[in-house]
Wavefront OBJ file of the C-alpha trace (Angstrom):
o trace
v 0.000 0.000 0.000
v 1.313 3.394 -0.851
v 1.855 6.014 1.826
v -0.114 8.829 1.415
v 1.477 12.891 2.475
v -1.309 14.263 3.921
v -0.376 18.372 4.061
v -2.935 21.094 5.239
v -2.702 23.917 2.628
v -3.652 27.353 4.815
v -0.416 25.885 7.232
v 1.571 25.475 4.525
v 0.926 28.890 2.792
v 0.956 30.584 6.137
v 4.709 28.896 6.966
v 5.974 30.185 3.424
v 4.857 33.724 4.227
v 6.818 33.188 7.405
v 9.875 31.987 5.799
v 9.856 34.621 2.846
v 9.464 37.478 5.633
v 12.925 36.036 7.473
v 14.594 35.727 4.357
v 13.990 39.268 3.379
v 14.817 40.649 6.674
v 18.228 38.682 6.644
v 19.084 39.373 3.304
v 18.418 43.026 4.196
v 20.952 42.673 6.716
v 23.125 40.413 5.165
v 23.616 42.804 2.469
v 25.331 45.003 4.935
v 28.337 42.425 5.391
v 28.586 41.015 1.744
v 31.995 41.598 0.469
v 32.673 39.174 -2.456
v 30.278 38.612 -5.143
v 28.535 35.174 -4.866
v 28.899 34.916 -1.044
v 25.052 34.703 0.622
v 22.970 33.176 -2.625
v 20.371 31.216 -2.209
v 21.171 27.841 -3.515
v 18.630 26.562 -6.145
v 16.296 24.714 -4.781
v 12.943 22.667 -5.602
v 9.923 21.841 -3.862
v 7.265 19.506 -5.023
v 3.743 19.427 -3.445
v 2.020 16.524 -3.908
v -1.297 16.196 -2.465
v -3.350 12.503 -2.731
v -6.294 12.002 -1.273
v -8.918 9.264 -1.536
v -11.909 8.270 0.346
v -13.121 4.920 -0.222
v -16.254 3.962 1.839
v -18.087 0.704 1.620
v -21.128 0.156 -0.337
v -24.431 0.514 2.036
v -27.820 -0.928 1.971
v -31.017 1.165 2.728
v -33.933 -0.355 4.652
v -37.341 1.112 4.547
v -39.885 -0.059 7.161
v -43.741 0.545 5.623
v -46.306 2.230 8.899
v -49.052 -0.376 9.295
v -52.332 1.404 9.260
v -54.108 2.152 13.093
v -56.736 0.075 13.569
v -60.333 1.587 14.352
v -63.903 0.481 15.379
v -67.071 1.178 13.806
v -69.213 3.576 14.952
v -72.850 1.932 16.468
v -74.870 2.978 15.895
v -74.016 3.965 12.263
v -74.458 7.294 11.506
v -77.189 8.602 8.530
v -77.838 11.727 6.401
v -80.863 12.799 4.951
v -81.205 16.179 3.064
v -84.702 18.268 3.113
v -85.632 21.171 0.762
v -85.459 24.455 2.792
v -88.216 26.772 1.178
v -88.387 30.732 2.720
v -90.392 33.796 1.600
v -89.013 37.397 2.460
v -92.043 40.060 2.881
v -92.257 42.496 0.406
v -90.074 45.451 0.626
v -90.429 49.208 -0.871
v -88.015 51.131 -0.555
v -88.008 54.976 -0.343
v -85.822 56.547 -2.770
v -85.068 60.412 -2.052
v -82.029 61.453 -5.094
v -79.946 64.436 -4.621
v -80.957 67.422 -5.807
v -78.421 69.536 -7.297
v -79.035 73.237 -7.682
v -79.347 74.329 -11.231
v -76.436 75.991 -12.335
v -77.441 79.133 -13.863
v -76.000 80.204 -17.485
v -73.858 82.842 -17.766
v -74.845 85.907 -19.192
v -74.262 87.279 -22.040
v -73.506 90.807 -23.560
v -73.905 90.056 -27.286
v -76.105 93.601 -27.846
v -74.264 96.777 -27.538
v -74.571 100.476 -28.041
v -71.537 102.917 -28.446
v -71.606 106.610 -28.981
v -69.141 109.129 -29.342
v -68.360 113.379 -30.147
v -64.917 114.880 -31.197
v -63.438 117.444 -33.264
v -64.693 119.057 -36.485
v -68.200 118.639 -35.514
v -68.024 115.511 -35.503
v -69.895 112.477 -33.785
v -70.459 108.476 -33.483
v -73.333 105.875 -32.779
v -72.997 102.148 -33.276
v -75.094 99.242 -32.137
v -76.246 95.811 -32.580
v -78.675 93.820 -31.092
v -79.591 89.946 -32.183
v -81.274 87.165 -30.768
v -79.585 85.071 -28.129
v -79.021 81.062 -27.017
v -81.505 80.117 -30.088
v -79.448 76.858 -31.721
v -81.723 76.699 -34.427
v -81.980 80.542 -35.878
v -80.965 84.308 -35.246
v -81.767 87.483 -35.835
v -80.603 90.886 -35.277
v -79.638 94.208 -36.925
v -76.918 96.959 -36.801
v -76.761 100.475 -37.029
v -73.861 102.932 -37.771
v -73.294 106.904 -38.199
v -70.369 108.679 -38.286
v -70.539 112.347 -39.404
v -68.334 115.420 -39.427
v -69.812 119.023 -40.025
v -66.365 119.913 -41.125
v -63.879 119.012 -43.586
v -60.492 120.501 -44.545
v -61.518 122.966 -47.229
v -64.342 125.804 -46.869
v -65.665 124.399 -43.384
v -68.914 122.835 -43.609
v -68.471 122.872 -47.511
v -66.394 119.282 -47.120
v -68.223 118.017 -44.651
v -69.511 114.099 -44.595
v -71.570 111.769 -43.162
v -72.116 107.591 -43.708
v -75.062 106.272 -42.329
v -75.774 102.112 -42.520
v -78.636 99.901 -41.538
v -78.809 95.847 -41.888
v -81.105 93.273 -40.590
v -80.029 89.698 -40.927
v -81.185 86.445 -39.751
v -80.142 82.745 -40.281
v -81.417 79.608 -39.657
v -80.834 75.906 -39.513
v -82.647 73.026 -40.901
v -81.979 69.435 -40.940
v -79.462 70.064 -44.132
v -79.018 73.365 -44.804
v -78.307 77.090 -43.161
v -80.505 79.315 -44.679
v -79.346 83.150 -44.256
v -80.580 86.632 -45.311
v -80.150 89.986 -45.540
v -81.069 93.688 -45.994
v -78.985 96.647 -46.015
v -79.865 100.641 -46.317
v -76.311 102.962 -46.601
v -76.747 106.867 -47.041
v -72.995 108.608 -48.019
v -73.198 112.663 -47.833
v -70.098 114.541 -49.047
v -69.714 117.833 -51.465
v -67.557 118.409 -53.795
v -64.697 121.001 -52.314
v -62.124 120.556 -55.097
v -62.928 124.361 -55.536
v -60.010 126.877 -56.140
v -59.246 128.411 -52.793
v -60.871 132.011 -51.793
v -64.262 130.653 -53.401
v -67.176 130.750 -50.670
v -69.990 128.432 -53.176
v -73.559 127.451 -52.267
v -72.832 123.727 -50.486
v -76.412 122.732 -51.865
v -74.908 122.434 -55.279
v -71.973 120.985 -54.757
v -74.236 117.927 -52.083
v -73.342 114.082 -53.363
v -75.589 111.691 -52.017
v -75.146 107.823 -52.825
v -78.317 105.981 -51.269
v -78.117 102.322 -51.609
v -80.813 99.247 -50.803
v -79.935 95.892 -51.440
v -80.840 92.429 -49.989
v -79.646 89.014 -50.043
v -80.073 85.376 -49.845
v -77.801 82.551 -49.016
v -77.956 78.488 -48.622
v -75.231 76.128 -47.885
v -74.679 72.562 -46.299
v -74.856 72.204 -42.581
v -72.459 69.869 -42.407
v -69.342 69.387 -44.302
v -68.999 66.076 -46.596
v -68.488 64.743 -49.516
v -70.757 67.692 -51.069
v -69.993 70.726 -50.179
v -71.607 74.068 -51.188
v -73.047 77.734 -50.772
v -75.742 79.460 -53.139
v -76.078 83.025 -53.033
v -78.131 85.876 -54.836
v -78.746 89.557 -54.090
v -80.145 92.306 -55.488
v -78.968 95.941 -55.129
v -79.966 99.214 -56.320
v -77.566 102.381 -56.303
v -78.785 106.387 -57.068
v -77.048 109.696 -56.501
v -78.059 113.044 -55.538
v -78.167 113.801 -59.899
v -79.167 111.213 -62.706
v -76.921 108.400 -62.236
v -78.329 104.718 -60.846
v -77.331 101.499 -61.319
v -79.160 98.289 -60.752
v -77.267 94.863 -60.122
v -78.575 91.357 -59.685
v -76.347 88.919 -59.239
v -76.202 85.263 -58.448
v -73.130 82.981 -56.800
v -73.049 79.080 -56.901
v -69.136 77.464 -54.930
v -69.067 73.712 -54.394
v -66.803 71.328 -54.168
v -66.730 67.186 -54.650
v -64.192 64.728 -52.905
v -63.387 62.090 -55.499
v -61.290 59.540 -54.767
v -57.990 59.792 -52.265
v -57.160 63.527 -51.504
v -58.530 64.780 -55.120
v -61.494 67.122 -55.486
v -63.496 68.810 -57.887
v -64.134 72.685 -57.261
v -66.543 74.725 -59.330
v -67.587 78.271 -59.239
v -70.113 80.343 -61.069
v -70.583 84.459 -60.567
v -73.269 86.369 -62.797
v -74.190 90.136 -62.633
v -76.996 91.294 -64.094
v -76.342 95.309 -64.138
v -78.405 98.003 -65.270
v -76.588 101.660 -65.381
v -78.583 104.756 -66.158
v -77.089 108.288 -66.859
v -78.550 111.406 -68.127
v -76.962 110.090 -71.706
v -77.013 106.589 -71.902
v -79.232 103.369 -70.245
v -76.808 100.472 -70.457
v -77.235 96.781 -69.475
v -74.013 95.171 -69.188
v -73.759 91.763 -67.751
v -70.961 89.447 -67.031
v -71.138 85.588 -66.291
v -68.127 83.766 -64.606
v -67.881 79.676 -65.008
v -64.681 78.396 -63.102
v -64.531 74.480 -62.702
v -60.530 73.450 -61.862
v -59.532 69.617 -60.694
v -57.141 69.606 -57.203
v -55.225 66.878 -55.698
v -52.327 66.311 -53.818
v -49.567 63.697 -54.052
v -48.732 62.983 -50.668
v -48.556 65.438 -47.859
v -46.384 67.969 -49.150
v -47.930 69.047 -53.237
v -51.168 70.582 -53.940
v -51.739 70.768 -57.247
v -54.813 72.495 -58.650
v -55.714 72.993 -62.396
v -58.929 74.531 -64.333
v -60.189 76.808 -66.950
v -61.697 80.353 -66.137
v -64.683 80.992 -68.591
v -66.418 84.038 -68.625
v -69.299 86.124 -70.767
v -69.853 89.437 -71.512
v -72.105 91.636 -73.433
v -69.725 94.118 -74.041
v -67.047 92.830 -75.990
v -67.259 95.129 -78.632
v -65.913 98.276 -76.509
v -63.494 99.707 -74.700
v -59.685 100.244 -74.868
v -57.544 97.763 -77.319
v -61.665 95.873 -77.123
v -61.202 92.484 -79.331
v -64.984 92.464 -80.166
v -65.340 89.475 -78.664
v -67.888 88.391 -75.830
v -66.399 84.655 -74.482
v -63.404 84.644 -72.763
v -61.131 81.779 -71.649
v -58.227 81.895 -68.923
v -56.087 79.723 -67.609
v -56.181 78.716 -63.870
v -53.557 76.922 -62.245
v -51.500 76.552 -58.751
v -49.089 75.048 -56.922
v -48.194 74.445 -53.496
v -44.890 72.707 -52.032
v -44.926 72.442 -48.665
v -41.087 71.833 -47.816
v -41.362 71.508 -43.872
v -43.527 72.314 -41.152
v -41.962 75.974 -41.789
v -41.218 76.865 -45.385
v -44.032 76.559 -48.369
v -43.743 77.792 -51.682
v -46.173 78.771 -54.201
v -46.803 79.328 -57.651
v -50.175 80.719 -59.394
v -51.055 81.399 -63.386
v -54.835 82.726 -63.569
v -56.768 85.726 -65.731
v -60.298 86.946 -65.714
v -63.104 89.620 -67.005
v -63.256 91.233 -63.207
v -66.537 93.344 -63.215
v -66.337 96.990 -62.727
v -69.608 98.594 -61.793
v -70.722 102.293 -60.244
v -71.180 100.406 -56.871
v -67.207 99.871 -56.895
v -66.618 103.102 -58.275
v -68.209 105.072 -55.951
v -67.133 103.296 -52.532
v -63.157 103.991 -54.410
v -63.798 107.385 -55.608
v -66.356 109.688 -54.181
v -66.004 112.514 -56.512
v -66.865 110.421 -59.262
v -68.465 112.810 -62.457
v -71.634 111.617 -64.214
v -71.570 110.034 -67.441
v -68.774 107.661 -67.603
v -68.678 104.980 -69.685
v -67.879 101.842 -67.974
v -66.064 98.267 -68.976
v -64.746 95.312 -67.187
v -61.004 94.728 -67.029
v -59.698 91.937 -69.404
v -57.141 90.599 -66.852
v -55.569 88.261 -69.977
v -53.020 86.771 -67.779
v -51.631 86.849 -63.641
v -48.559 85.161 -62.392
v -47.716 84.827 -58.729
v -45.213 83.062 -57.003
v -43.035 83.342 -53.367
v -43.179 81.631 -50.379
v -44.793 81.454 -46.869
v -43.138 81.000 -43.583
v -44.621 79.606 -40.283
v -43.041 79.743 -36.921
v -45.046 79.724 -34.069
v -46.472 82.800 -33.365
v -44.827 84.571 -36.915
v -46.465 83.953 -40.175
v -45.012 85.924 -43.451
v -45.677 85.575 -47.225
v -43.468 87.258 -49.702
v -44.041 87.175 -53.306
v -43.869 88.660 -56.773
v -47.165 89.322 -58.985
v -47.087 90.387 -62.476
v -50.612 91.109 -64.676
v -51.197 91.910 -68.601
v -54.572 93.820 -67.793
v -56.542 95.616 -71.221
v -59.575 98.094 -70.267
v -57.559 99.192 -67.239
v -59.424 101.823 -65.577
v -57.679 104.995 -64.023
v -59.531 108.431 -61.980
v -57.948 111.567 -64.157
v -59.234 115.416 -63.002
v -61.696 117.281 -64.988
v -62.759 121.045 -64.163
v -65.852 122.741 -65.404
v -68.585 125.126 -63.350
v -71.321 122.564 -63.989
v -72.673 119.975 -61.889
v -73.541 116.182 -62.768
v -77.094 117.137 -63.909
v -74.993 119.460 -66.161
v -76.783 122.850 -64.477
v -74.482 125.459 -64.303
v -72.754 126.068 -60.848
v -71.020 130.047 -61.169
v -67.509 128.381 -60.540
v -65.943 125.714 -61.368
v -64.863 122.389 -59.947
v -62.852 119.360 -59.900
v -64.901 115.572 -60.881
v -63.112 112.877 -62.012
v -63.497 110.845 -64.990
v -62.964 107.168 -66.138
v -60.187 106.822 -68.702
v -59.121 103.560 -70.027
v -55.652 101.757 -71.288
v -54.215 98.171 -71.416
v -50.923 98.244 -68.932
v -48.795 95.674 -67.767
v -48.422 95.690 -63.424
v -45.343 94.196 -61.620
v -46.176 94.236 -58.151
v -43.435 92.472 -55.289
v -45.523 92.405 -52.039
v -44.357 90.899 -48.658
v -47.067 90.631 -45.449
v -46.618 89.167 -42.183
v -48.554 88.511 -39.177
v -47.647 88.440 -35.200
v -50.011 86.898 -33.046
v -49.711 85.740 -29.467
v -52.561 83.917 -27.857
v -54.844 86.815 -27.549
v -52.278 89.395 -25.998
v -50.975 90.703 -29.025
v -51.880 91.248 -32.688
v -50.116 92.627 -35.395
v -50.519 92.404 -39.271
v -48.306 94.285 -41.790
v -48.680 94.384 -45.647
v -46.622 96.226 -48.019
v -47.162 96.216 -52.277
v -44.755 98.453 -54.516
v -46.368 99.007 -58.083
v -44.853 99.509 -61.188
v -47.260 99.972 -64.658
v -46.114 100.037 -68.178
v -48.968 101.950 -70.024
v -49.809 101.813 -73.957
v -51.181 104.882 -74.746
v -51.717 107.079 -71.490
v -48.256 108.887 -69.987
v -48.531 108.181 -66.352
v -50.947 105.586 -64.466
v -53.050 108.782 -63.173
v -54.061 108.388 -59.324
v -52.844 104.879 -58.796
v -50.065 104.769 -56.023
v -46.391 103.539 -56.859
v -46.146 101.606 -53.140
v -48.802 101.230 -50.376
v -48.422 99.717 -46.698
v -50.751 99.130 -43.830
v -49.876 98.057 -40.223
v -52.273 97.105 -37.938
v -51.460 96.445 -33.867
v -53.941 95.156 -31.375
v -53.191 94.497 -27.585
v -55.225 93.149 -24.624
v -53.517 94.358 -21.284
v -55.441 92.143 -18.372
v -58.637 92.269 -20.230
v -58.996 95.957 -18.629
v -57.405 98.497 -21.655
v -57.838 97.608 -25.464
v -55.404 99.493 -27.506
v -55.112 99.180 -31.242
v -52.874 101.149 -33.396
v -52.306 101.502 -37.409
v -50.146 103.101 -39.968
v -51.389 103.771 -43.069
v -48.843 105.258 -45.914
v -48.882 105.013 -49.865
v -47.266 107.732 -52.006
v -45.820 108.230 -55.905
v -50.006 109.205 -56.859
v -49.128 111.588 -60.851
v -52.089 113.256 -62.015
v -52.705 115.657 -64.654
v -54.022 119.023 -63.468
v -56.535 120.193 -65.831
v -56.147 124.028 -65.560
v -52.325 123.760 -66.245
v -52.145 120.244 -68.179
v -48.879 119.502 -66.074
v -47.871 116.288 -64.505
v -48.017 116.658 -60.661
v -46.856 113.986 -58.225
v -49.180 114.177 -55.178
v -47.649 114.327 -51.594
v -46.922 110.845 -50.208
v -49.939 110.047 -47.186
v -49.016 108.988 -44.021
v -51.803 108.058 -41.663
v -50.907 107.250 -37.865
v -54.139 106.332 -35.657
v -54.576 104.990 -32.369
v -57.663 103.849 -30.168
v -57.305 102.561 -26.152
v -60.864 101.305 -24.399
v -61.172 100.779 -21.085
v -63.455 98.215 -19.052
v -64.844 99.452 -16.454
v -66.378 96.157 -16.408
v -68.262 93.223 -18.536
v -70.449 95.794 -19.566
v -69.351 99.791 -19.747
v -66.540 100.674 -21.447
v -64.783 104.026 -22.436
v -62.485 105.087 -24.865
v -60.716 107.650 -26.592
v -59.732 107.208 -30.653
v -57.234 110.057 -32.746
v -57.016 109.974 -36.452
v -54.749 111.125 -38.663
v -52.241 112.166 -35.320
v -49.492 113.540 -37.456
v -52.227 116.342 -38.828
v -51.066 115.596 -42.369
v -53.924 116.605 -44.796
v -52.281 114.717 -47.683
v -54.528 114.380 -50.713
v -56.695 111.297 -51.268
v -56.724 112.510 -54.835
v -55.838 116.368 -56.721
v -57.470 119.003 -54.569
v -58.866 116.640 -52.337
v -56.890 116.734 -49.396
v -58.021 114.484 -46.474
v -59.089 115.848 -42.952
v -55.921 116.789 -40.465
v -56.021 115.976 -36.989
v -59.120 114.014 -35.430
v -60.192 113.210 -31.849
v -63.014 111.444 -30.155
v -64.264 110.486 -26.836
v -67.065 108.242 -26.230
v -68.463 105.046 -23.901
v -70.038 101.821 -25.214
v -72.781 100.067 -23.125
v -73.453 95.662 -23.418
v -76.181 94.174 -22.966
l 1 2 3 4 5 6 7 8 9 10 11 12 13 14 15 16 17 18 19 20 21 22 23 24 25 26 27 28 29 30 31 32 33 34 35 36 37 38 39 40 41 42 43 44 45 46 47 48 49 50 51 52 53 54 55 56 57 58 59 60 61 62 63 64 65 66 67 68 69 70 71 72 73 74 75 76 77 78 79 80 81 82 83 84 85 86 87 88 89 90 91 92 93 94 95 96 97 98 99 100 101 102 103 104 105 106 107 108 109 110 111 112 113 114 115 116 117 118 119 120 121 122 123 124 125 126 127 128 129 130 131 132 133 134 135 136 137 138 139 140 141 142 143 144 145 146 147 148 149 150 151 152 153 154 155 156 157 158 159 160 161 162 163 164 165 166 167 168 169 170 171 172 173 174 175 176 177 178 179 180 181 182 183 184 185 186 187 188 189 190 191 192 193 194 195 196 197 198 199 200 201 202 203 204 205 206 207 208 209 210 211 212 213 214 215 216 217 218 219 220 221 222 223 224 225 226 227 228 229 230 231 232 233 234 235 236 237 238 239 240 241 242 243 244 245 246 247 248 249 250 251 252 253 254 255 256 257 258 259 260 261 262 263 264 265 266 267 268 269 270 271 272 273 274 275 276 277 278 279 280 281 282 283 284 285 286 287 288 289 290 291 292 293 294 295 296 297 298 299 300 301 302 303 304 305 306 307 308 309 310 311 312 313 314 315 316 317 318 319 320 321 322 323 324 325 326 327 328 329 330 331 332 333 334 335 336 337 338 339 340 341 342 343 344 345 346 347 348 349 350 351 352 353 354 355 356 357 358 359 360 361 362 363 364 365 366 367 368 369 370 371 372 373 374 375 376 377 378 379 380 381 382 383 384 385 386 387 388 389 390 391 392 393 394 395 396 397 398 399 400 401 402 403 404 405 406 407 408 409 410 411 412 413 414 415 416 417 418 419 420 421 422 423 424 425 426 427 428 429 430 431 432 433 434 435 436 437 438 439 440 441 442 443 444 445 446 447 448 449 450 451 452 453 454 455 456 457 458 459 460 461 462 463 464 465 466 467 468 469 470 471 472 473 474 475 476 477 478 479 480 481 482 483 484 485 486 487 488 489 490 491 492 493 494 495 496 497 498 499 500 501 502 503 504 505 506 507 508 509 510 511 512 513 514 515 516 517 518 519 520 521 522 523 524 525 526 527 528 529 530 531 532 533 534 535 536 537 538 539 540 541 542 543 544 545 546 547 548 549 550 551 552 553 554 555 556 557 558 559 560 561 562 563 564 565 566 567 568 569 570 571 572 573 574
């Protein structure tokens, strides 16, 4: 049998720690007394470890030893189950029920009526209101009032002085499909004509203007949006001055649109004017119809692409400036939007159309306007438009570039005589204007932006420069080279309302008709401001100046506009 070393490892590892730290501390101090080299090296030497170990135990049998069962005795006597149906009736039971009653809550008021008034300066004074039905989902009704005069005017006193006086009552209603809407509208405009030569003290009763207009209308469209969408409209209006001059106008409106399939739809529009003008020479009917059906889709999210035809009729083909004596005219209609990320779009339009020009348009431009003048629509033969838009958060801007071939181009050029629109004699004389026609081309770069943050602050600018290249006429008389309005709105705590605006245009030739020179008119520049203050939901006050820098810059030759304005009034809700 072999002998087995049997060696305990920690001892052995804890002697060799011992040993290693004596032979370092002797060799430390044996290196003090080493003289020759070789003297105190440690011979080579070799350990070997073996470690055998085997257990060997014998082989052992397991004995398992089963529990006999306890005995037991039966139960005497044996025991027995029997099982009865158990059948119970509970009384009938009513219980009292009391709920909770909750007070009403009671609806907030509201202050959708209101009545403002106000006096200031140059004899001037206010009234507004409006008053309409209220919490009625299926129809409304209601009307508003204005008037705004001033006795006086910047030339002669009460010789330019003007009033505007307007009157509608509307209503609306909702059926099952459609909203049904209506209404009808009185406006009374008082002016004179003070483009007098200064020194001149005329009788103001025959210089008076007065436009009176009545007109009502009628509207239908879907109540809720779908596949089929649309809105019908038709109105009737009827326009007069203080002379011989009226104009009747019917006219009739039809938009829709059709989803096809995908993100395509079809769009149609049809406009017709039925017009009637009557002067002390002529009695002219001159009617226009509009037919514009176009196709739009978009491939994917980012390109709308919409493309149509622009088809419109006129009775008056044979006349006017450059006039091709046609009657049907075709236009193209196209556009294009990229959207290139949530910021940046771009667009592109290519349109044209027969846009109506009428003595209601006139008149709302042009005051002054002289009797007599003949009247056609502009041929706009072709428009193209193109920039881009940009959205971030609260800013949104547009810039672009416009440029339109336009034939039977109407401009406002002076005319003196000392006769009045009836053509009565007046003992002086005085400035009207007349129509006068010519096909021009228009390059107009525009840019307009809008600030808006929650409903703190507002602010809207828009800025167009205008450059014409005429045919025949020298100078595009009374038609401003640039133009710019900025608007500014701001809530401070609900309590003061202040809104603010610039208005400023400029480069206005005309032709003066005593001299037959070329003026350029001053440039305008318009600063107004308004504050209100709550006093609370309902009363308010507030204070409005117009025209602040007192600039009495002419709206067109010898017809300067009023200088400094101020007002002071209170509004009332209800």
């Amino acid at each position: 049998m072999s002998k087995v070393l049997h060696i305990d490892i920690a001892r052995l590892f804890r002697g060799l720690a011992v040993l290693l730290l004596a032979g370092f501390v002797q060799v430390s101090l044996a290196q003090e007394t080493w003289e020759k080299e070789g003297e105190g090296e440690i011979k080579d030497l070799e350990i070997e470890l073996t470690k055998e170990r085997q257990l060997t135990l014998p082989r052992a049998n397991r004995y398992f030893e089963k529990v006999p069962p306890r005995p037991f005795e039966p139960i005497v006597p044996a025991i027995t189950y029997e099982v009865r149906n158990l059948s119970y009736s509970s009384p009938n039971y009513v219980p009292v029920i009391r709920p909770l009653r909750i007070k009403q809550e009671e609806l907030a008021k509201l202050y959708g009526n209101y009545v403002s008034a106000g006096i200031g300066n140059l004899t001037s004074f206010m009234v507004d209101g409006s008053v309409a039905t209220k919490r009625d989902k299926k129809k409304l009704l209601g009307a508003d009032f204005f008037w705004r005069s001033f006795g006086k005017g910047p030339v002669g006193g009460d010789n330019s002085a003007q009033s505007d006086t307007r009157l509608t009552l509307f209503g609306k209603t909702l059926t099952d499909g459609a909203i049904l809407g209506g209404d009808l509208n009185y406006e009374n405009q008082r002016g004179y004509f003070y483009g007098y030569a200064p020194g001149l003290d005329p009788d103001r009763d025959r210089i008076k203007q007065v436009y009176e207009t009545l007109s009502a209308s009628f509207s239908m469209e879907n109540r809720k949006p779908g596949d089929l969408n649309y809105r019908f409209q038709a109105g009737y209006s009827r326009l007069k001055d203080a002379y011989v001059s009226s104009e009747r106008e019917m006219s009739v409106s039809l938009k829709g649109e059709y989803k096809a399939a995908g993100q395509s739809k079809f769009l149609l529009g049809i406009d017709a004017w039925f017009i009637g003008l009557k002067d002390s020479l002529f009695d002219q009917s001159r009617n226009l119809i509009q037919f514009r059906p176009a196709y739009q889709f978009k491939s994917g999210e980012k390109l709308t692409v919409t493309a149509g035809v622009n088809i419109a009729v006129t009775n008056q083909g044979n006349q006017g400036t450059g006039a091709s004596g046609k009657s049907l005219y075709f236009y193209p209609q196209a556009s294009l939007d990229y959207l290139v990320d949530e910021r940046l779009s771009l667009f592109a339009r290519l349109s044209g159309n027969l846009d109506k020009v009428n003595l209601h348009t006139l008149t709302s431009e042009n005051f002054w306007l002289s009797s007599n003048n003949p009247m056609f629509h502009t041929d706009r033969a072709i428009e193209l438009d193109a920039g881009a838009s940009v959205a971030t958060g609260k800013v949104r801007a547009r810039i672009g570039v416009a440029y339109a071939r336009m034939n039977n181009l109407y401009f406002y050029q002076s005319e003196r005589n000392p006769f009045d629109l009836a053509g009565s004699a007046v003992g002086f004389p005085f400035d009207k204007f007349v129509l006068t026609y010519d096909n021009a081309g228009r390059f107009n770069p525009y840019v307009e932006g809008t600030l808006a943050h929650a409903d703190l602050l507002t602010a809207t600018l828009r800025v167009d420069y205008f450059q014409y290249s005429m045919d025949t006429l020298a100078e595009a008389w009374h038609r401003p080279v640039y133009r710019g309005d900025f608007r500014l709105e701001y809530n401070l705590f609900s309590k003061v309302y202040l809104q603010a605006g610039l208005l400023f245009q400029g480069g206005m030739k005309a032709k003066d008709p005593g001299t037959a020179t070329v003026q350029t008119l001053s440039p305008a520049l318009d600063l107004n401001l308004k504050a209100r203050y709550f006093f609370s939901k309902q009363l308010s006050a507030f204070v409005q100046f117009n025209n602040m820098l007192a600039n009495q810059y002419p709206i067109y030759l010898n017809y300067p506009a009023r200088g400094f304005q101020a007002m002071v009034g209170a509004s009332w809700s209800f």
